[in-house]
NUPAKE-158318 format. One record per residue (C-alpha): x, y, z; residue number from 1. Coordinates in pm, 1 decimal, always signed. Last residue first. Example, Ala and Ser with C-alpha at 12.3 -4.5 7.8 and 13.67 -1.06 7.14 Angstrom:
+----------+----------+----------+-----+
:        X :        Y :        Z :   k :
+----------+----------+----------+-----+
:  +1367.0 :   -106.0 :   +714.0 :   2 :
:  +1230.0 :   -450.0 :   +780.0 :   1 :
+----------+----------+----------+-----+
This chain:
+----------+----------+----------+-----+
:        X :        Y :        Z :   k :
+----------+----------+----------+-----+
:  -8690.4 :  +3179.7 :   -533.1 : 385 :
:  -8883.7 :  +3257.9 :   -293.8 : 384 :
:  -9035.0 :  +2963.2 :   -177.2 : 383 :
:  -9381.9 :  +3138.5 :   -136.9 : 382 :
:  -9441.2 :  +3404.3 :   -408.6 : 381 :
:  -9111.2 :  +3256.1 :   -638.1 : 380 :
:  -9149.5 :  +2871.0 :   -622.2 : 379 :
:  -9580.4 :  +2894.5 :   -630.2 : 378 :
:  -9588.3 :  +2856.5 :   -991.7 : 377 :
:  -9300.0 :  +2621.5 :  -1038.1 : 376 :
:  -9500.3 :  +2398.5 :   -789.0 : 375 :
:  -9838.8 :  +2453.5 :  -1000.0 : 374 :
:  -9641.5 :  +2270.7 :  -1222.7 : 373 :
:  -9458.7 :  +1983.8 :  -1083.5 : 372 :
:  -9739.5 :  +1818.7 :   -909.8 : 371 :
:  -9806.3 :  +1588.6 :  -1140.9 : 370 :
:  -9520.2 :  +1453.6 :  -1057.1 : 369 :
:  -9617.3 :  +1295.3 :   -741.0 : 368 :
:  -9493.9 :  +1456.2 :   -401.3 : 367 :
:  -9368.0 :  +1299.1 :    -68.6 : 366 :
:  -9193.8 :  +1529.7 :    +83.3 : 365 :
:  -9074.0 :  +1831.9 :   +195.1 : 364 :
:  -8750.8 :  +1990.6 :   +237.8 : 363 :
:  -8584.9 :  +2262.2 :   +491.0 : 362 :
:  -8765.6 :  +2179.7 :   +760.5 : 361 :
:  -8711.0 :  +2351.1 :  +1098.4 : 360 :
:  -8780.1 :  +2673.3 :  +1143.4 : 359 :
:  -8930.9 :  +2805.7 :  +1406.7 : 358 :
:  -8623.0 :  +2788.5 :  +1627.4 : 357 :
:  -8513.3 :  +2741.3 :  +1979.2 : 356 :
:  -8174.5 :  +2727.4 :  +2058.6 : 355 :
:  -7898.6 :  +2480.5 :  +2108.5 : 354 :
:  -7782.0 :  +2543.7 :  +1736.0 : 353 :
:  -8098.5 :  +2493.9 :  +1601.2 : 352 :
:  -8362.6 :  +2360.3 :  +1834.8 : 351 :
:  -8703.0 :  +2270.1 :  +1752.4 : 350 :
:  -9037.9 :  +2401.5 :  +1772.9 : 349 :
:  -9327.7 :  +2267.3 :  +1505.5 : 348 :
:  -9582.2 :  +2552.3 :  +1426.6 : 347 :
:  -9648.1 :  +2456.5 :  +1095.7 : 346 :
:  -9452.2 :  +2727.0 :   +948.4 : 345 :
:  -9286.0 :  +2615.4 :   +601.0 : 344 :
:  -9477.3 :  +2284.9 :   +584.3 : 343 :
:  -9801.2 :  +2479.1 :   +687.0 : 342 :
:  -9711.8 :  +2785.8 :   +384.5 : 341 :
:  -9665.8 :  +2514.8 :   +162.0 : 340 :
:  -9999.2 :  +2381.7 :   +220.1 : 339 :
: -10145.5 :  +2704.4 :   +239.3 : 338 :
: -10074.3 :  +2806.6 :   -114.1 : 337 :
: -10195.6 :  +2511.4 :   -245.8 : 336 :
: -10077.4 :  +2188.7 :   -408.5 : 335 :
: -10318.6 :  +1923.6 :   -307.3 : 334 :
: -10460.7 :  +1916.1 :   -678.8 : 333 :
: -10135.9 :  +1841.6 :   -819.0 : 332 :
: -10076.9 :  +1536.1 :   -574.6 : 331 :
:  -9917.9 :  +1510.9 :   -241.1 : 330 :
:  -9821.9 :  +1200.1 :   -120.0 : 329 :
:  -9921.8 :  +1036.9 :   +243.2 : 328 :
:  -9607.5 :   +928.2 :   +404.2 : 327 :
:  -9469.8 :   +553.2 :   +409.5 : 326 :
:  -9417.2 :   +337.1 :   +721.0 : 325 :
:  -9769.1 :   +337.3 :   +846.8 : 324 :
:  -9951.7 :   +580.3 :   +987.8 : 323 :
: -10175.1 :   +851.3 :   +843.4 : 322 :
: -10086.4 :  +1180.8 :   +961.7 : 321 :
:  -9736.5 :  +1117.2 :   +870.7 : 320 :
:  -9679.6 :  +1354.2 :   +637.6 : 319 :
:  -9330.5 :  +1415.3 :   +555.5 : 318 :
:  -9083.4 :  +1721.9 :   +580.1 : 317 :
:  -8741.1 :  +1701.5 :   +558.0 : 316 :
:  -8491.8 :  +1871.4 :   +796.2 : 315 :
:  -8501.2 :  +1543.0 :  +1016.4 : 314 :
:  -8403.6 :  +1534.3 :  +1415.3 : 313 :
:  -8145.8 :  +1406.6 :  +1668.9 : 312 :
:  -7964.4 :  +1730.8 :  +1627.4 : 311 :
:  -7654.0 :  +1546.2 :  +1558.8 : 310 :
:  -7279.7 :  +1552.0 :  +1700.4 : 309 :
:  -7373.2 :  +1471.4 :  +2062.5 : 308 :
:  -7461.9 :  +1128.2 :  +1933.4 : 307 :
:  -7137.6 :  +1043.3 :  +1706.4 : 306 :
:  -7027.1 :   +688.3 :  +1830.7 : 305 :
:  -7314.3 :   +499.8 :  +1941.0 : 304 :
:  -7613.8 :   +697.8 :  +1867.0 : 303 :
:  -7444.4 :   +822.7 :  +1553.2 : 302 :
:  -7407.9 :   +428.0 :  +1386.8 : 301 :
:  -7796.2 :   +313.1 :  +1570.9 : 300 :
:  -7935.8 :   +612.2 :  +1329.5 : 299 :
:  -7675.3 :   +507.7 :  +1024.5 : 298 :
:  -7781.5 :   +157.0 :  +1066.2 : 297 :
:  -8176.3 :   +141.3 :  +1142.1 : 296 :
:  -8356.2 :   +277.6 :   +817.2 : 295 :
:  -8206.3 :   +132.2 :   +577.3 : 294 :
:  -8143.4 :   -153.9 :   +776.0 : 293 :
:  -8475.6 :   -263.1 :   +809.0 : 292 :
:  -8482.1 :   -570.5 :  +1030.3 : 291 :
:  -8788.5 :   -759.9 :   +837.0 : 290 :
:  -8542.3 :   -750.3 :   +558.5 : 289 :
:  -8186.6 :   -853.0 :   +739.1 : 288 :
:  -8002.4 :   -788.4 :  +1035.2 : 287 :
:  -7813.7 :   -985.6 :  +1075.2 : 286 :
:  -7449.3 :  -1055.1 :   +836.1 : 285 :
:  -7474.2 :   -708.3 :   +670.3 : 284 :
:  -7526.0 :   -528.9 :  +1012.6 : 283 :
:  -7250.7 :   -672.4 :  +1155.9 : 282 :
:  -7040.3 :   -607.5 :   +865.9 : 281 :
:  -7186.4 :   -212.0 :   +896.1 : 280 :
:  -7065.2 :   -206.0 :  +1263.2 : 279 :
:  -6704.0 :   -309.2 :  +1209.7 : 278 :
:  -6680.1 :   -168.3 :   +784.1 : 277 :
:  -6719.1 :   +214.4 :   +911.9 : 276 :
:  -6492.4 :   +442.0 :   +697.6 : 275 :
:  -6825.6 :   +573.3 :   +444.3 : 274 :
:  -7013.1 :   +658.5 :   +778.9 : 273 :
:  -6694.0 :   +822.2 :   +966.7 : 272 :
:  -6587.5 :  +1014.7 :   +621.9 : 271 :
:  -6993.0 :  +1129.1 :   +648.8 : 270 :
:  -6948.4 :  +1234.2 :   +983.6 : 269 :
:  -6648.3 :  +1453.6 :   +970.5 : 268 :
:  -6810.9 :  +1624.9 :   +627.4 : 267 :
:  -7191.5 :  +1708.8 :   +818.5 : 266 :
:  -7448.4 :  +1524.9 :   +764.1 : 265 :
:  -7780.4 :  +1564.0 :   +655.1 : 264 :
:  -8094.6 :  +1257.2 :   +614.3 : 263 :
:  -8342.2 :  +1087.9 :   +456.9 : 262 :
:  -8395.3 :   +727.6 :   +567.3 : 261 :
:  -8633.6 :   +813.4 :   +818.4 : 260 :
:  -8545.5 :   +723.8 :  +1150.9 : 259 :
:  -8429.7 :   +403.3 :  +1392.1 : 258 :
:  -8215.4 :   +319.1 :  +1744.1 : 257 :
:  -8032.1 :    +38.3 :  +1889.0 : 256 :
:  -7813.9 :   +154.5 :  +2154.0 : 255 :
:  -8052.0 :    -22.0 :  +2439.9 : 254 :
:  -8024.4 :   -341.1 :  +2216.9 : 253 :
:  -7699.5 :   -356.7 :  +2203.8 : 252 :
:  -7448.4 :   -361.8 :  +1955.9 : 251 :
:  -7082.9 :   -497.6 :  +1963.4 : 250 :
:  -7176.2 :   -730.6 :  +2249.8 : 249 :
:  -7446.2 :   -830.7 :  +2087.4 : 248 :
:  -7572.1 :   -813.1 :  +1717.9 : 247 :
:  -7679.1 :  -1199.0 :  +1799.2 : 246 :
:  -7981.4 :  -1042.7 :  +1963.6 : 245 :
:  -8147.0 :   -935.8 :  +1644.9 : 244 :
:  -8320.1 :   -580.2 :  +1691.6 : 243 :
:  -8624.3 :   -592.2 :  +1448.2 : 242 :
:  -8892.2 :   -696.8 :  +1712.3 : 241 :
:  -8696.3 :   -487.5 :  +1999.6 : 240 :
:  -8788.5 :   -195.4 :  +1808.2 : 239 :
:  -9166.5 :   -271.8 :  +1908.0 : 238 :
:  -9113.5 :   -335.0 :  +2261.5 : 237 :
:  -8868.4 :    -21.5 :  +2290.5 : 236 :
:  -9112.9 :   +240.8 :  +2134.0 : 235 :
:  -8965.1 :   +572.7 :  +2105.5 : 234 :
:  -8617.6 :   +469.5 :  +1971.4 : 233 :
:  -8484.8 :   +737.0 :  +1834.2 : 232 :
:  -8268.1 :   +856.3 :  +1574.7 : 231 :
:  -8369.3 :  +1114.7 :  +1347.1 : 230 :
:  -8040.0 :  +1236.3 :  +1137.9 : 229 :
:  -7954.3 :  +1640.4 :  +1107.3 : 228 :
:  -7599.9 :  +1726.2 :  +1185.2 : 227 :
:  -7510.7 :  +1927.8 :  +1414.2 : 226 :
:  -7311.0 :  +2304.3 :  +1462.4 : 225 :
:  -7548.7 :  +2425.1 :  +1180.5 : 224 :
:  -7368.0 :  +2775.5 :  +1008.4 : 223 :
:  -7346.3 :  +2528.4 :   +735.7 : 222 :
:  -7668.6 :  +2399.2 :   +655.5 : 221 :
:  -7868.7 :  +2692.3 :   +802.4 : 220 :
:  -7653.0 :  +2959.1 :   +547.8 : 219 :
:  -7736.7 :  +2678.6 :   +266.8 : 218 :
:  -8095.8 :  +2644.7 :   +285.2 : 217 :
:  -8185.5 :  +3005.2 :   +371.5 : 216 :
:  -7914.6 :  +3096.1 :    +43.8 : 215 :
:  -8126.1 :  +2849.3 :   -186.5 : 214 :
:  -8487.7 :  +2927.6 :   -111.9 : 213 :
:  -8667.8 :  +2744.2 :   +109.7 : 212 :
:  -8936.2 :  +2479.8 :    +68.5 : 211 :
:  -8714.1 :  +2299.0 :   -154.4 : 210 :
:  -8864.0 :  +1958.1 :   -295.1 : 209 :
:  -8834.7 :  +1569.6 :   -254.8 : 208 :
:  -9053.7 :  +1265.7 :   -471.3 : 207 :
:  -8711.0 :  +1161.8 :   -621.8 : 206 :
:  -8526.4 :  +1138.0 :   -304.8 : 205 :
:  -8285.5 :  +1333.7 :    -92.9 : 204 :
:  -7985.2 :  +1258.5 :   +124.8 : 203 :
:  -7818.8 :  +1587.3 :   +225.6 : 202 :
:  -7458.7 :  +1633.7 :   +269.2 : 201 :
:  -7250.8 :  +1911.8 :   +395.3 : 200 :
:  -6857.6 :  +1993.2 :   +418.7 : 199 :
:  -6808.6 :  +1935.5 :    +24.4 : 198 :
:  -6494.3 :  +2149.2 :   -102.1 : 197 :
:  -6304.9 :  +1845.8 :   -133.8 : 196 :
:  -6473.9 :  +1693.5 :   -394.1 : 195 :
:  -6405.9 :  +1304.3 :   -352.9 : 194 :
:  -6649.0 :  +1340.5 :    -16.3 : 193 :
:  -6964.2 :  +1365.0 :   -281.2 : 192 :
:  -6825.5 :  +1004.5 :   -449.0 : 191 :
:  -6822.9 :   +871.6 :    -98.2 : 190 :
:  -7146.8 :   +996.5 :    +76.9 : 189 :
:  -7362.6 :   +879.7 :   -258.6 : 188 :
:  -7179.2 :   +546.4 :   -215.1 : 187 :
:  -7226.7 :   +525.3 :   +169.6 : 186 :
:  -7590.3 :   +621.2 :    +68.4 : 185 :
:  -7638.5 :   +295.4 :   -189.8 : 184 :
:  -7471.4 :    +43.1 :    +32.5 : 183 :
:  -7767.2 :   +153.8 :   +293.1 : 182 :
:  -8014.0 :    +66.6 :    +41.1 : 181 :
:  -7814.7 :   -274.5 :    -29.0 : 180 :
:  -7809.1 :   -349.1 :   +328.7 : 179 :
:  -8175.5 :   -429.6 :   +255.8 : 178 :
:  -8572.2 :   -305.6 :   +339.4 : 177 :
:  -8636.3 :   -204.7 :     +6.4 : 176 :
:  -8386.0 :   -342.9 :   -247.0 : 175 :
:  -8123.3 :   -159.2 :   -453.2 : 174 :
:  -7895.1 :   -267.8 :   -766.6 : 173 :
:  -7569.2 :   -122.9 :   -842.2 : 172 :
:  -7449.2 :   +267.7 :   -918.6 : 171 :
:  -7201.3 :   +446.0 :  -1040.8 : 170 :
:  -7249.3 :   +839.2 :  -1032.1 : 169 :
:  -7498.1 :  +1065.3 :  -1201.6 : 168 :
:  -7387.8 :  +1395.0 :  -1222.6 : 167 :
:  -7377.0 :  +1449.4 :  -1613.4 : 166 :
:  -7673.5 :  +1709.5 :  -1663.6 : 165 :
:  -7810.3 :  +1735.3 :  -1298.9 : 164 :
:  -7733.5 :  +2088.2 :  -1257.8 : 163 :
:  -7961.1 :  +2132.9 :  -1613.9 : 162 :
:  -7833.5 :  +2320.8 :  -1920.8 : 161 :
:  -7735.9 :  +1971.4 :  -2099.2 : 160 :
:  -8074.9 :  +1898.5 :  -2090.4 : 159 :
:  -8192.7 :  +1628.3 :  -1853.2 : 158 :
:  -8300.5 :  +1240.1 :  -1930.5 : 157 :
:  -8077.2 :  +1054.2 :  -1667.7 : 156 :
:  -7961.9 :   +774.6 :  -1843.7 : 155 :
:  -8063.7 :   +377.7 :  -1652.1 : 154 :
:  -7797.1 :   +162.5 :  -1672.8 : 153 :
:  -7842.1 :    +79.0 :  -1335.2 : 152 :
:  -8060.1 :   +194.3 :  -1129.9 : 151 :
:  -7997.6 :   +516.4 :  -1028.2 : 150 :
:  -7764.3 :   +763.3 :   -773.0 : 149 :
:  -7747.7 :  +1115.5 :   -834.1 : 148 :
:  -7541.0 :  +1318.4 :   -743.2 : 147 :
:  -7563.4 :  +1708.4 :   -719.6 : 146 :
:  -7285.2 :  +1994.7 :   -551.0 : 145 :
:  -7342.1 :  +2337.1 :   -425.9 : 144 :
:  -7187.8 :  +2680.5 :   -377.0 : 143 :
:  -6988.7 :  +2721.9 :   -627.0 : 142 :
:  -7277.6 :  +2773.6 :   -865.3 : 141 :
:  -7577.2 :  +3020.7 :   -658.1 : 140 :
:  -7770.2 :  +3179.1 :   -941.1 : 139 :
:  -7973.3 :  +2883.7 :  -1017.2 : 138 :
:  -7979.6 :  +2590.3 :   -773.5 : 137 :
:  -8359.7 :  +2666.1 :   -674.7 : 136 :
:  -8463.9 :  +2652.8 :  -1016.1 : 135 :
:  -8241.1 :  +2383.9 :  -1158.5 : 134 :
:  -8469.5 :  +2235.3 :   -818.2 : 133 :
:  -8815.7 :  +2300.5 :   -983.9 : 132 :
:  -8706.4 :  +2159.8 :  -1333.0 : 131 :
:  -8550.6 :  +1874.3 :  -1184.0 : 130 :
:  -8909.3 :  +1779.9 :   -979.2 : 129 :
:  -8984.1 :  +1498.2 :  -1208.4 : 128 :
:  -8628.1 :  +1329.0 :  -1136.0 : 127 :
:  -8651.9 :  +1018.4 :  -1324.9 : 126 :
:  -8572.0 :   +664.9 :  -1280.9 : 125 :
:  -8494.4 :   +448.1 :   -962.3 : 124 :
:  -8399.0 :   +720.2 :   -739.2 : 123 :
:  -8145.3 :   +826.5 :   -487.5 : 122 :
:  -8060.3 :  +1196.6 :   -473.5 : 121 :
:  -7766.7 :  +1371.0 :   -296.2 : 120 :
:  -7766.3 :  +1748.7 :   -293.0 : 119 :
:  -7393.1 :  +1824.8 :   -191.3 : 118 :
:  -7349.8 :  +2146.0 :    +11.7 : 117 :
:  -7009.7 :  +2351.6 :    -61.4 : 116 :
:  -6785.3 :  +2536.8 :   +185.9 : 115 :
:  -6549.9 :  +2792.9 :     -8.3 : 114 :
:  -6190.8 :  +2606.9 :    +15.9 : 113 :
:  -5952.3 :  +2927.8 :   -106.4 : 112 :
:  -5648.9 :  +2683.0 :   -217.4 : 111 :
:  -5368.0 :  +2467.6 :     +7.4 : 110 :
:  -5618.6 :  +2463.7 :   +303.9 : 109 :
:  -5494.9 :  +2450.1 :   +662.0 : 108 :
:  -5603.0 :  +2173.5 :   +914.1 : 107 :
:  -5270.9 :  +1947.5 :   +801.4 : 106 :
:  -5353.2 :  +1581.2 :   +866.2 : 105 :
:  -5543.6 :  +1519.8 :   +543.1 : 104 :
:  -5829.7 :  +1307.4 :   +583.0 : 103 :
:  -5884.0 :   +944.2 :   +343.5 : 102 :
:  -6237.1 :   +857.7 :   +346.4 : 101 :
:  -6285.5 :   +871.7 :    +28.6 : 100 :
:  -5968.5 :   +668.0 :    -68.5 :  99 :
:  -6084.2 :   +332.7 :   +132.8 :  98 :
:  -6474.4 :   +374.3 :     +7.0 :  97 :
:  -6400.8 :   +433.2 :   -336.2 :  96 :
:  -6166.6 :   +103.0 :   -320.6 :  95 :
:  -6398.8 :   -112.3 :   -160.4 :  94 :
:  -6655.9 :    +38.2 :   -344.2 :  93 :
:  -6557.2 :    -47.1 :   -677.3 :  92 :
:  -6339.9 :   +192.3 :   -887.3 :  91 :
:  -6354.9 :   +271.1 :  -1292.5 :  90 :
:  -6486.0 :   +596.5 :  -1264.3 :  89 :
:  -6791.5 :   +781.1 :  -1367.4 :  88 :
:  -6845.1 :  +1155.8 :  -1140.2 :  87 :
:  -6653.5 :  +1337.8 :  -1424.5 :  86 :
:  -6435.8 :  +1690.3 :  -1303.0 :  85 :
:  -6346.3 :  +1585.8 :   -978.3 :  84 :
:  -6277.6 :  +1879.3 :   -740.7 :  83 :
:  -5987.4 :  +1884.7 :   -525.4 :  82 :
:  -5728.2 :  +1632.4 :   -766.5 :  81 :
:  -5875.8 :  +1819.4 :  -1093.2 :  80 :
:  -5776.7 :  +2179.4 :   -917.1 :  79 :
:  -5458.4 :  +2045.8 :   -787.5 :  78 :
:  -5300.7 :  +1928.3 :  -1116.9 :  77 :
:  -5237.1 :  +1630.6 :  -1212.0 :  76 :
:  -5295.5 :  +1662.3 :  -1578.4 :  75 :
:  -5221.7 :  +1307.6 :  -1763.4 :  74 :
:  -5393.3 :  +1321.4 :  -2139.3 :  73 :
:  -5666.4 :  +1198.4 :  -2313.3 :  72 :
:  -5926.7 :  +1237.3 :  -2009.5 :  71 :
:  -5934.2 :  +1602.0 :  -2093.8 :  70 :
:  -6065.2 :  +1773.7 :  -1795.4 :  69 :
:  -5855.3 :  +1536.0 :  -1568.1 :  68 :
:  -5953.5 :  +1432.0 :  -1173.4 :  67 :
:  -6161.1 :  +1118.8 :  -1282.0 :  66 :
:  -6099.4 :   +963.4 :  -1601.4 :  65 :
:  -5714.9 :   +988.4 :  -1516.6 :  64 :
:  -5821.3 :   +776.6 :  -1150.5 :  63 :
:  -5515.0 :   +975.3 :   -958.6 :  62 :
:  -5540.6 :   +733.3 :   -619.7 :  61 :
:  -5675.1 :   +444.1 :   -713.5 :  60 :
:  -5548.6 :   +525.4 :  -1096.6 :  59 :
:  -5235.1 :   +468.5 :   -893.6 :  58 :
:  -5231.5 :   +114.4 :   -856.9 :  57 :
:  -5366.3 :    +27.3 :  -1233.0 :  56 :
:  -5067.9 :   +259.7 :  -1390.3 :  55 :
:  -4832.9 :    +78.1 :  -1182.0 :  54 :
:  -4918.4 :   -231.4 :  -1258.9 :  53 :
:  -4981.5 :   -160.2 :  -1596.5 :  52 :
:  -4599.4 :    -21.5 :  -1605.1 :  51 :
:  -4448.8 :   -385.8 :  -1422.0 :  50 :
:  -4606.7 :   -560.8 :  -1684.4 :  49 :
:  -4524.0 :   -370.1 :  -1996.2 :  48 :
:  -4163.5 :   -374.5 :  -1880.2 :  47 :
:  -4202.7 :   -768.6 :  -1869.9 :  46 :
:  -4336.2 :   -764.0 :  -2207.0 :  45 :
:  -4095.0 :   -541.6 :  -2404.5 :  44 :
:  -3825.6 :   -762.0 :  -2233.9 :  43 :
:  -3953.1 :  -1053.3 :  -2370.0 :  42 :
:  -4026.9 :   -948.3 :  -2686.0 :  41 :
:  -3669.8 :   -814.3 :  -2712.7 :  40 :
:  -3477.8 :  -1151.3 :  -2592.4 :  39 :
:  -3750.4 :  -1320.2 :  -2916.2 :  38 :
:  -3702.9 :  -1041.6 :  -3157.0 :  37 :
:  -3274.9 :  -1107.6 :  -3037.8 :  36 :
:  -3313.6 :  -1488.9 :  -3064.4 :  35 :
:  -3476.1 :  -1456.4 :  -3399.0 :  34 :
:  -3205.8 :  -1270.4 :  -3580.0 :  33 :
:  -2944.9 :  -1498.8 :  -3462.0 :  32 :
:  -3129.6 :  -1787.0 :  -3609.0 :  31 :
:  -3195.0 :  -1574.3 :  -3907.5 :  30 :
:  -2818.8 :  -1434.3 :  -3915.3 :  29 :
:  -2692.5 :  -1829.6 :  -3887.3 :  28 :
:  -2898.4 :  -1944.1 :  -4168.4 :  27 :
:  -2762.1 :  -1700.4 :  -4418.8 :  26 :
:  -2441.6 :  -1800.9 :  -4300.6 :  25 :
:  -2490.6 :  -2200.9 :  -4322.5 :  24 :
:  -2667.0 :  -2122.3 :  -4682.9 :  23 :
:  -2367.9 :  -1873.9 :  -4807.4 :  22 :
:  -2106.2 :  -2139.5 :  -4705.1 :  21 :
:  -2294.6 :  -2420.6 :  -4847.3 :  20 :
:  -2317.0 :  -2229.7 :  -5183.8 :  19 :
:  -1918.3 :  -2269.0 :  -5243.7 :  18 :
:  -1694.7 :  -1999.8 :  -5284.2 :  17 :
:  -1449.5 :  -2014.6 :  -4965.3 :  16 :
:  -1493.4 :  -2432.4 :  -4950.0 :  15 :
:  -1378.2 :  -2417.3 :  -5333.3 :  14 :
:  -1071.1 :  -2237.0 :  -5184.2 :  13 :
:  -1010.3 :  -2401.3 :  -4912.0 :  12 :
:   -995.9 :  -2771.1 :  -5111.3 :  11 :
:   -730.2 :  -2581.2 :  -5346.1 :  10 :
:   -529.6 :  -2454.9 :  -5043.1 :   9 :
:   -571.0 :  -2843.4 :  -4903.0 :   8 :
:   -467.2 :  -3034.9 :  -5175.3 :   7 :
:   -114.1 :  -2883.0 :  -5239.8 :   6 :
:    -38.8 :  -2971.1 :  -4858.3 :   5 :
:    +68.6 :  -2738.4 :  -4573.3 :   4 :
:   +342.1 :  -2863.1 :  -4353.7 :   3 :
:   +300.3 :  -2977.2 :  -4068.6 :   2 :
:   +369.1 :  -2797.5 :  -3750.1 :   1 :
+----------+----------+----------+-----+
């Protein structure tokens, strides 16, 4: 080893106490400063990541906006999970679709399930007849659900002490005559099956009203061992002029069948309608306008797959009288007495429950809103309620 020099303790001293050694170490912590923010950042971000991710896959399942009563905070609990608490949510129908029509294996209920009805409407704007139905409803919570599907954007005007205050659900653009009508009902059917409690479902429009009063409606609704969807096909040559051939082998023309729009399902059904992608695709890709699939897909669906589970008939009322593919309409100075009396008793036989039966509509249609008033005035003499 050799020996240490005069020279070189004094050189380590002023080395010890000079401003280069303060300015290396000063720059040293910031360097080392920076690579830890940096390591940190990184970290902080990846974790971020993976926790959106997992936050975005199970708001499919648990949307927070959706099964919490205050949307602030994460509240799983069974009540929220059974019975949605805000209709709005963040899914598209692919995903709506996929978890509504998700059935529980075990037959027994984990709570006291009372069976519910859900009124679903489809309109464009208003409901005129909402004061005539918070009428009906009244008395009877717990025992019913309401939807309503618009255009979109557009608020349903209703006071906060209406049933239809805050029921609207998310909606997209409709057509007459396209898939888009029928993309409309397999959303009303979805966002009703969400509440568990639902086992019947009712398509309604804007121009619809009660003829009954609420507990005929609902004991006949559920005690029903069918559902209620008109499917026929009463004129062959005719229907063959809106069947398109290339629907074969899948569907054929002797299963193709048509009805009014406006229908009632029960639950089992309506998971089976929202489910279906194999027939509706075909549907989608041909039959188009002048094929009405509005009023051909769910009909031609049952026949196929669900016949001996529906009445083959309507519950809603509609003048027909005078051809053509929409009813006459009923204005405020057709509203009588009688008329309501011949819609509740016109003499029609059907069968309910395998039986005969004199009553069999439940709703009427097609009224302007004009007649709203004298409506109200009749609802407690002749609807009864």
């Amino acid at each position: 080893m050799k020996p240490r020099r005069e020279g070189d303790e004094e050189e380590e001293e002023l080395w010890a106490t000079s401003p280069r050694k303060d300015s290396l170490l000063r720059l040293i912590k910031i360097v080392t400063g920076v690579v830890v923010f940096m390591a940190g950042a990184v970290l902080g971000l990846s974790w971020g990541v993976r926790f959106h991710w997992h936050i975005s896959q199970t708001d499919i399942f648990f949307p927070t906006e959706l099964y919490t009563k205050d949307c602030g905070k994460i509240n799983f609990k069974l009540k929220n999970f059974i019975e949605p608490c805000h209709l709005m949510h963040g899914m598209m129908d692919k995903e709506l679709f996929w978890r509504a029509s998700l059935v529980s294996k075990i037959k027994e209920y984990p709570f006291n399930r009372v069976p519910k009805v859900a009124f679903m409407f489809m309109t464009e704007g208003p409901l005129p007849f909402f004061p005539l139905w918070d009428k009906f409803f009244k008395g009877h919570q717990g025992l019913f659900t309401v939807y309503v599907h618009t255009y979109p954007g557009y608020i349903l005007e209703v006071p906060e002490s209406s049933f239809f205050y805050d029921r609207q659900i998310p909606s997209e653009k409709t057509k007459r005559g396209s898939i888009s009508l029928v993309d409309a009902r397999k959303r009303l059917l979805a966002n009703a099956l969400l509440d568990l409690s639902n086992e019947r479902f009712v398509l309604l429009s804007e121009s619809c009203i009660p003829v009954f009063n609420f507990p005929t409606v609902y004991n006949y609704l559920i005690d029903s061992a069918h559902s209620f969807v008109q499917s026929y096909d009463d004129n062959p040559i005719q229907g063959q002029g809106y069947y398109n051939g290339h629907m074969a082998p899948e569907i054929n023309h002797s299963q193709w069948r048509t009805g009014t729009p406006w229908f009632e399902v029960r639950r089992s059904l309506a998971v089976n309608i929202v489910a279906d992608n194999k027939y509706y695709s075909i549907f989608r890709k041909y039959c188009k306008t002048t094929c009405h699939p509005d009023d051909s897909y769910i009909p031609t669906y049952l026949n196929m797959l669900d016949g001996n589970l529906n009445a083959n008939r309507t519950v809603i009322w509609a003048d027909r009288s005078m051809g053509g593919r929409d009813p006459a309409t009923y204005g405020r100075k057709e509203i009588t007495e009688g008329i309501i009396q011949s819609i509740r008793n016109n003499g029609t036989i059907c069968r309910y429950n395998s039986k005969p039966s004199s009553v069999c509509f439940l709703f009427a249609m097609k009224f302007s809103a004009d007649a709203l008033e004298p409506l109200l005035n009749l609802s407690s003499t002749v609807m009864k309620f």
